[in-house]
C-alpha positions, 0 to 999 in steps of 0.5 A: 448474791456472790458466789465463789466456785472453786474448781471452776475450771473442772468437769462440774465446775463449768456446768455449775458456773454456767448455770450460776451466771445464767440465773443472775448470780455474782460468780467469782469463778477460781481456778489453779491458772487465769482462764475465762469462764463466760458470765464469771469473773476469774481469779487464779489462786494456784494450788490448792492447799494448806497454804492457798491465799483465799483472801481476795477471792473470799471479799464479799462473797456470801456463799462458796461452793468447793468443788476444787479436789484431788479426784479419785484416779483409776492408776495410781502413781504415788507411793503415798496416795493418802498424803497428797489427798490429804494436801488438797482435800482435806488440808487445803477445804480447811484452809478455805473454810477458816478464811471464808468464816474470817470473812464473813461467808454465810454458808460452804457447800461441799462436793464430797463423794458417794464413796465416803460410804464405801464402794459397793452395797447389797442389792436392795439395800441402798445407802441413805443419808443417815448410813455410817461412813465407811471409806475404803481407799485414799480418797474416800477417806480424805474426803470424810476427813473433809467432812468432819473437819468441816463441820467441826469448824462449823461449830466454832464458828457458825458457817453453814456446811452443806455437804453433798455425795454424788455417785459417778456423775455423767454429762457433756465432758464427761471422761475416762470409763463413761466415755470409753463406753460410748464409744464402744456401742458406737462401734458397735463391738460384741460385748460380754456384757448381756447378763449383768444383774447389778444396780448403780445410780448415777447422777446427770451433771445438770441434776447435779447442778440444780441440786448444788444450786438450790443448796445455795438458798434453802434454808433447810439445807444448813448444816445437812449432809445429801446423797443425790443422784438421778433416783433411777438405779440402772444395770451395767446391761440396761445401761449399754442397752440405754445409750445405744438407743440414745446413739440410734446404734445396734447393740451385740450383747453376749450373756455372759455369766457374771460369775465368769466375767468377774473371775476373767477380770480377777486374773487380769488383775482388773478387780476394781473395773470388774466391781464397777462393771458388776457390782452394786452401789446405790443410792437412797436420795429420798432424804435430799428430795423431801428436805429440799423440796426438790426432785431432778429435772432430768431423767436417766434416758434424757440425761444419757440422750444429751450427754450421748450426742454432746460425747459423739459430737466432740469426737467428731469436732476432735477428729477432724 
């Protein structure tokens, strides 16, 4: 089977890629500039948009899968976000899925986001696949955008479309806040952080990847929308608990009232970290689990066990 994996250069694209080669599969691996991706052919098809030229990529290939995206970012520096979204997630995935039904493609997977649902949830009351979408910013709207595109074309044209809405996806290259905390239990810095009630799920790139791949051939994956994750939620708290016990590092943890940390955050003007840091978001991924049979490989502690030593372990290649 060909595979085309858009974005293949990005944080899951090469995991997905490197898992893909290693099962056999013909993987056409696409990406912005020419690089090598071991067990992949390449193909550079510069930026993605309304006006990409898939045709080549496209020769042949049974199944994409579109990771490629303009990805949510802490610090926004345009004056119009939704708009260069839009260029990338919503225009330039339309683009793709018109020309991959022209040539003969059987089925698209896409990447989309947790954050189509919206940004937090009640304790106890996690988002599930049926959950109406309720994206609140630039990015989760362009990605439902995506969403809805993508099946109205797959009407007209008889494409298989496989959605898939990840929440924050951890592993080796791992970046940005996952990372910054890591290093912080490293270090081994009182934190105020040791009275946090919050539940989040999260998902372990290696997780993540072998739900995409069983996307590729289950039959019972056409035309489905899934919200994966790990299937453990997890407390800010538990979690700094987690991976300093990963990191074999003590851990100093203030209990702090949540109530005062989100008030210090507002003055700080830093209301999106502290909605990260205490709020909830979870997940309901019973609907991907029964509908596909499958079940993560991993759990929660030996995911964060390898993506801690893979982290510590290019800081360490880094600094030298």
């Amino acid at each position: 089977m060909k595979i085309l994996v858009t974005g293949a250069n990005g944080f899951v694209g090469r995991a997905l890629c490197a898992v893909l080669a290693k099962q056999g599969f013909n993987v056409i691996a696409a990406m912005r500039e020419q690089k090598s991706i071991a067990g992949c052919k390449t193909t550079a098809v510069g930026e993605v948009n309304a006006n990409t030229v898939w045709k080549d990529a496209l020769n042949e290939v049974d199944v994409v899968v579109h990771l490629a995206a303009r990805v949510h970012v802490m610090h926004e520096n345009t004056q119009d976000p939704l708009t260069e979204f839009r260029k990338v997630n919503v225009a330039g995935t339309l683009r793709l899925e018109n020309e991959a039904a022209k040539a003969g493609v059987k089925r698209l997977i896409f990447l989309s986001s947790v954050k189509v649902n919206g940004e937090s949830t009640l304790a106890g009351s996690p988002f599930a696949f049926k959950r109406f979408a309720n994206p609140q910013d630039a990015y989760g709207i362009s990605k439902y955008e995506a969403e809805e595109g993508l099946k109205s074309i797959a009407k007209k044209t008889g494409l298989e479309v496989v959605i898939i809405r990840p929440p924050l996806v951890y592993g080796n290259g791992v970046k940005a806040n996952f990372a910054n905390m890591l290093r912080l239990v490293k270090l081994g810095l009182p934190l105020p952080f040791g009275a946090i009630h919050n539940k989040r799920s999260l998902i372990y790139i290696e997780n993540l990847t072998s739900f995409i791949t069983t996307c590729i051939t289950h039959p019972n994956a056409a035309n489905n929308t899934f919200l994966v994750s790990d299937g453990e939620d997890v407390s800010t708290t538990h979690l700094l608990k987690a991976c300093a016990f990963a990191l074999n590092k003590p851990l100093w943890l203030i209990p702090v009232p949540q109530s005062w940390l989100a008030f210090v955050f507002k003055l700080l003007g830093k209301a999106i970290i502290a909605d990260r840091l205490l709020g909830n978001l979870q997940i309901d991924n019973t609907h991907a689990c029964q509908k596909l049979a499958w079940r993560p490989p991993y759990t929660l502690a030996q995911g964060l066990e390898r993506t801690v030593n893979l982290v510590i372990d290019t800081d360490k290649v880094n600094s030298q």
